[in-house]
C-alpha positions in Angstrom: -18.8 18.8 -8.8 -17.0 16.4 -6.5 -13.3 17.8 -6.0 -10.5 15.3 -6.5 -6.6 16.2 -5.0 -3.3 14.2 -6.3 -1.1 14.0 -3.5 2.2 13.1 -3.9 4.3 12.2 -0.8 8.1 13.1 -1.6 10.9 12.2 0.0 14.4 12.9 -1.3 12.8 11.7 -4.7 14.1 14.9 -6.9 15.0 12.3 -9.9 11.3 10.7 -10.3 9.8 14.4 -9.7 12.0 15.6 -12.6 10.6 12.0 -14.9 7.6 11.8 -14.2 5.9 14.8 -12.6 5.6 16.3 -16.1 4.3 13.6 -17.3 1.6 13.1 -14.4 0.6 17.3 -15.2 -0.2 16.0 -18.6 -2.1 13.0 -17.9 -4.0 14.5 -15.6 -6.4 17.3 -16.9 -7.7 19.4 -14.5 -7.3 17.7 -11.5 -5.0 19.6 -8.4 -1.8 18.2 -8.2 -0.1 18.9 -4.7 3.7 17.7 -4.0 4.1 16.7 -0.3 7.4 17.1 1.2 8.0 15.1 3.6 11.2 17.0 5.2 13.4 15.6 1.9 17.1 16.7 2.5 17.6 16.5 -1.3 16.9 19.8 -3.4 13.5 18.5 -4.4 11.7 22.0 -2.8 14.1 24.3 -5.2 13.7 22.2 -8.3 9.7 22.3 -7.6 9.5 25.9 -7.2 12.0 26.6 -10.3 10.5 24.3 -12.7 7.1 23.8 -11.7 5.7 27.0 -9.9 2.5 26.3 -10.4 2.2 23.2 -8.4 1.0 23.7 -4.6 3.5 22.4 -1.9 2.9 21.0 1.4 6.1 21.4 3.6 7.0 19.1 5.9 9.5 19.7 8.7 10.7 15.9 9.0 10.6 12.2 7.7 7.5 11.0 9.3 7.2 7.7 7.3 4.3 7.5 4.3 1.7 6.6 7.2 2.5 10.0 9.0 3.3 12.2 6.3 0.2 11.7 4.5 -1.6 11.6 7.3 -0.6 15.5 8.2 -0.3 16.6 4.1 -4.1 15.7 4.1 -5.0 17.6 6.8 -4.2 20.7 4.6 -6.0 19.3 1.5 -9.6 20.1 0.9 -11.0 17.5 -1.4 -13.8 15.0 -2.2 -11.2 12.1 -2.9 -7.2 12.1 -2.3 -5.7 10.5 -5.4 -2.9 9.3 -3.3 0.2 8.3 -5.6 4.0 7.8 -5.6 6.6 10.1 -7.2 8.3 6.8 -8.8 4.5 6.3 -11.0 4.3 6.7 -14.6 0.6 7.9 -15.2 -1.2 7.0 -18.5 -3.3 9.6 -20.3 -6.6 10.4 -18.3 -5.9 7.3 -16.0 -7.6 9.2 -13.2 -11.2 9.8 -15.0 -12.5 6.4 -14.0 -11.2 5.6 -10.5 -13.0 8.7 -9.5 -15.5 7.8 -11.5 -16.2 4.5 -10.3 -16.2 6.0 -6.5 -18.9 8.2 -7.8 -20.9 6.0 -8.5 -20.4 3.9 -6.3 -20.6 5.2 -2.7 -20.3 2.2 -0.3 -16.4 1.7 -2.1 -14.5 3.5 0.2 -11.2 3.5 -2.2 -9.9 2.1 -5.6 -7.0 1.1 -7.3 -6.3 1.0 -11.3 -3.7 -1.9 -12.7 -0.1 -1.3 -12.1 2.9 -2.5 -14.0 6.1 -3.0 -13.9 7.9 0.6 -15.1 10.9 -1.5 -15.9 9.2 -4.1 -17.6 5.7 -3.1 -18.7 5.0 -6.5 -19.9 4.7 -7.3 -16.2 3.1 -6.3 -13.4 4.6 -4.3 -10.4 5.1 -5.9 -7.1 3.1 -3.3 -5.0 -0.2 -3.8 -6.1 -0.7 -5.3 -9.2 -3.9 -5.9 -10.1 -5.2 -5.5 -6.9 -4.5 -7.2 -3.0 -5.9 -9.8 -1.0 -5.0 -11.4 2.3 -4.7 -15.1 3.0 -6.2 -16.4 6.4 -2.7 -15.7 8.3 -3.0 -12.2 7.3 0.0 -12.8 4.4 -0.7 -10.0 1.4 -0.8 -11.2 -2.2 -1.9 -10.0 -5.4 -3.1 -10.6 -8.4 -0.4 -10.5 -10.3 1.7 -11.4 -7.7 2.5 -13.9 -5.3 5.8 -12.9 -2.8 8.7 -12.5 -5.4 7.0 -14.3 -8.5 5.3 -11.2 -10.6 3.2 -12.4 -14.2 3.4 -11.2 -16.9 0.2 -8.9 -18.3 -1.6 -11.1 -20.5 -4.9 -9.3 -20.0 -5.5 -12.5 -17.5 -6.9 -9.7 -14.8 -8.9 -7.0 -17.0 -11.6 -7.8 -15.0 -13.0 -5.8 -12.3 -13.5 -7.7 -8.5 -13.7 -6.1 -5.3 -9.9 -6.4 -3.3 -9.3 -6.8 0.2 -6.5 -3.7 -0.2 -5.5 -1.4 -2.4 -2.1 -0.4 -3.2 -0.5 2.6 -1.5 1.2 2.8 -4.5 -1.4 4.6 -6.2 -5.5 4.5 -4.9 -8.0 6.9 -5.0 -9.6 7.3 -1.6 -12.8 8.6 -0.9 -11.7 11.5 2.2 -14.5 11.5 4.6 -14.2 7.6 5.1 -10.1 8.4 5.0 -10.7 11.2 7.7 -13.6 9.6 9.7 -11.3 6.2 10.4 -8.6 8.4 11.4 -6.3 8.2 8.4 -3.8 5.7 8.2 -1.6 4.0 11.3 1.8 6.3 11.7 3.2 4.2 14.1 3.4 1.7 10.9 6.0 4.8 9.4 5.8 2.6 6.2 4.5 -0.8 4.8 1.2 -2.1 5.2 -0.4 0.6 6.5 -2.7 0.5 3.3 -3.6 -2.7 4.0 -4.5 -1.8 7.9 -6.6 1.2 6.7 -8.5 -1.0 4.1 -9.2 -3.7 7.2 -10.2 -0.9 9.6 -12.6 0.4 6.8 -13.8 -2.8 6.0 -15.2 -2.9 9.6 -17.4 -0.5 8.8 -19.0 -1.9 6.0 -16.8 -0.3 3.2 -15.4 -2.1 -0.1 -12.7 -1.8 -2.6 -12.2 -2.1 -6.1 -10.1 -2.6 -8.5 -10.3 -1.3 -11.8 -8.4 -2.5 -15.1 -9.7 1.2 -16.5 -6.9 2.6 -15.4 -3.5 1.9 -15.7 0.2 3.2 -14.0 3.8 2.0 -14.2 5.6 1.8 -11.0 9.6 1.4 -10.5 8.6 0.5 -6.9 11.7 0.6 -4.2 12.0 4.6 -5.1 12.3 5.4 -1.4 13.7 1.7 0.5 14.8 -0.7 -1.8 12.9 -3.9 -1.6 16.7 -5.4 -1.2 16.9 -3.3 2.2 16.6 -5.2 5.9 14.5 -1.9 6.8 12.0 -2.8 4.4 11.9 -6.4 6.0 12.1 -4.7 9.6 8.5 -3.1 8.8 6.7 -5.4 6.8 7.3 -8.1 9.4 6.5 -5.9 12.5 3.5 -4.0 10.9 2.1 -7.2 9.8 2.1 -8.4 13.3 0.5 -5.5 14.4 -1.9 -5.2 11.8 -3.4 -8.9 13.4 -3.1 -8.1 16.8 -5.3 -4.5 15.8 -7.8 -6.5 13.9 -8.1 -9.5 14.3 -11.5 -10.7 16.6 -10.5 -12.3 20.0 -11.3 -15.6 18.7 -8.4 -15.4 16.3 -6.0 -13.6 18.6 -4.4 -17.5 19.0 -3.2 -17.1 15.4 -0.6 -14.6 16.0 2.1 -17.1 17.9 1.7 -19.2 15.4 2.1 -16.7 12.4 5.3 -15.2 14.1 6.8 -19.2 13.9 6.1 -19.1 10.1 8.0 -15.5 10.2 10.6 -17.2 11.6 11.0 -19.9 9.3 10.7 -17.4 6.5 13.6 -15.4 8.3 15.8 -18.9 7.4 14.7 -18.5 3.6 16.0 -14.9 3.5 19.3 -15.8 5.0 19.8 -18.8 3.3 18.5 -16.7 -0.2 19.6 -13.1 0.3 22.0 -12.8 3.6 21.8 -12.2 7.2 20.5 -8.7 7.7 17.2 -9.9 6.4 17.3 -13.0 8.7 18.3 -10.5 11.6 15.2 -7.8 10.8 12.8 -10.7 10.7 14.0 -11.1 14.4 14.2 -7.7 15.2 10.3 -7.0 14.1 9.3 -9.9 16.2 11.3 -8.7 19.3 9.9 -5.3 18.5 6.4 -6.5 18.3 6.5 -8.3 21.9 8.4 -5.5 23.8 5.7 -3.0 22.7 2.7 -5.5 22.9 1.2 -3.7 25.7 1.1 -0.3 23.2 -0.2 -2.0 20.6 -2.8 -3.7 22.5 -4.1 0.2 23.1 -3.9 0.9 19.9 -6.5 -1.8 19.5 -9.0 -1.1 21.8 -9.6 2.4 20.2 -11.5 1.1 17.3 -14.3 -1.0 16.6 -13.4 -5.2 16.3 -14.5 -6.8 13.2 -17.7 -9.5 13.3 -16.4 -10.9 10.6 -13.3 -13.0 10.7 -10.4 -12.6 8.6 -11.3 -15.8 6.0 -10.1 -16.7 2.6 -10.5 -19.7 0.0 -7.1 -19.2 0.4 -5.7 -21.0 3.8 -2.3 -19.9 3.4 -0.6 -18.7 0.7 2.9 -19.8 1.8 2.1 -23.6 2.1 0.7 -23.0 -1.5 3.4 -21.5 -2.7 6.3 -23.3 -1.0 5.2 -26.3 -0.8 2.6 -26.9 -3.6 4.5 -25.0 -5.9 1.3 -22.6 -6.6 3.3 -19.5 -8.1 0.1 -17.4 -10.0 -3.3 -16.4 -8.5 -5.5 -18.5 -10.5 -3.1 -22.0 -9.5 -3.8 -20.6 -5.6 -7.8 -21.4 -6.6 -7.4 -24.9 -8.1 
């Protein structure tokens, strides 16, 4: 039988462990559950070993980001598939049977994701992921489910299973030999978009991604950065820039300057909408990204370049949205 690991990657999260690590042991069956620390300053270590002795930790010595830290905790898992979730996810009974399931069956699908809701609201669905990620042509990341800040509200619009562009780091099973063989994910990303890099890099090489309605999780997102922090901003905006220049084929390269003016103009919206650190990190991950354009340009001559273009029915999802007033997935295909 195929071995499957859940890997949680904790950082100073002590509060979700105690709510919801209970509840993932009983949703769960069988499967291993391993808790990941990754060099929390919190008592989460103490509280593990106290309450829930049974559960195998990985020890971390420092913060090394989600990219990193999973990266070395999965060096120390032996496992078919790494159910890769965060300790702020509210499992459902046996939600994990038919993502692995599906991967079983199904071995050109390197990695899928179930739906995932809103924890707060589980009428909704959850920013990170939803029910399932795509990429418009300027390499912006939307969802089904949700577009930027507008999030639906479950109406069983997306019980249908399609094959995704990403899946969320949120909580995806990932087949390990294609996770290994690619390297794992980017750790100079430390966090954001690194899933969505890994899914590319994978894609590459021929491998898909699913997402499955089977399943379903409820996310309070923002456990470790708040979504209202300039940090988050910071690394979505650089790693996005990065994520193009690793990927993209030479022929698109040209699409970068002119993705880093709509960054800017986006940097306007969030000081205009939610102040002037958000305006400020926009700035800073652009700055960041030309400074160190010579590393990143190393970083992407050590992996294979797509043939295949990054392309969508989808031109650009901000023009839609901004400016055609498209706010749901099915009004971006209209």
């Amino acid at each position: 039988m195929s071995v499957t690991a859940i890997v949680i990657l904790n950082y100073n999260g002590i509060d979700f462990l105690k709510k919801y690590l209970g509840i993932l042991i009983k949703t769960s069956g069988n499967y291993e559950i391993i808790v990941a620390d990754n060099g929390s300053t919190d008592s989460s270590l103490d509280w593990l070993k106290k309450n829930h002795s049974e559960i195998r930790a990985i020890v971390l010595k420092e913060n090394n980001g989600y990219a990193g830290g999973y990266n070395l905790a999965l060096k120390e898992v032996a496992a078919d598939y790494y159910a890769l979730i965060n300790s702020d996810v509210e499992t459902t009974l046996n939600w994990l049977d038919p993502l692995v399931d599906f991967l079983e069956e199904h071995p050109d699908y390197s990695a899928v994701q179930p739906k995932i809701l809103d924890q707060n609201d589980p009428s909704k669905f959850e920013h990170a992921g939803a029910a399932g990620g795509q990429l418009d042509a300027w390499g912006y990341p939307f969802c089904r489910g949700r577009i930027f800040d507008t999030i639906e509200n479950d109406r069983g619009q997306y019980d249908d299973a399609i094959d995704v562009f990403w899946t969320s780091g949120a909580c995806m099973v990932i087949r390990a030999e294609d996770f290994n063989d690619i390297g794992g994910f980017d750790a100079d990303f430390f966090a954001h978009m690194e899933e969505i890099d890994l899914c590319w890099r994978l894609a590459m090489k021929g491998k898909k991604f699913r997402y499955s309605p089977k399943s379903t999780v409820h996310h309070v997102g923002g456990g470790t950065l708040a979504a209202s922090h300039p940090q988050k901003t910071y690394l979505n905006f650089r790693n996005g820039l990065v994520m193009l220049l690793k990927n993209l084929p030479k022929k698109q390269l040209i699409k970068i300057p002119l993705r880093m003016i709509f960054d800017l103009a986006a940097a306007f919206l969030f000081w205009k909408h939610q102040g002037f650190g958000h305006f400020k990190a926009v700035c800073k991950a652009e700055l960041d990204f030309i400074f160190n354009l010579r590393k990143y340009w190393r970083n992407r001559s050590q992996h294979a370049h797509p043939k295949i273009s990054l392309e969508h029915p989808v031109e650009s999802v901000a023009l839609q949205y901004f400016l055609f007033n498209k706010k749901t997935y099915k009004e971006l295909n209209q």
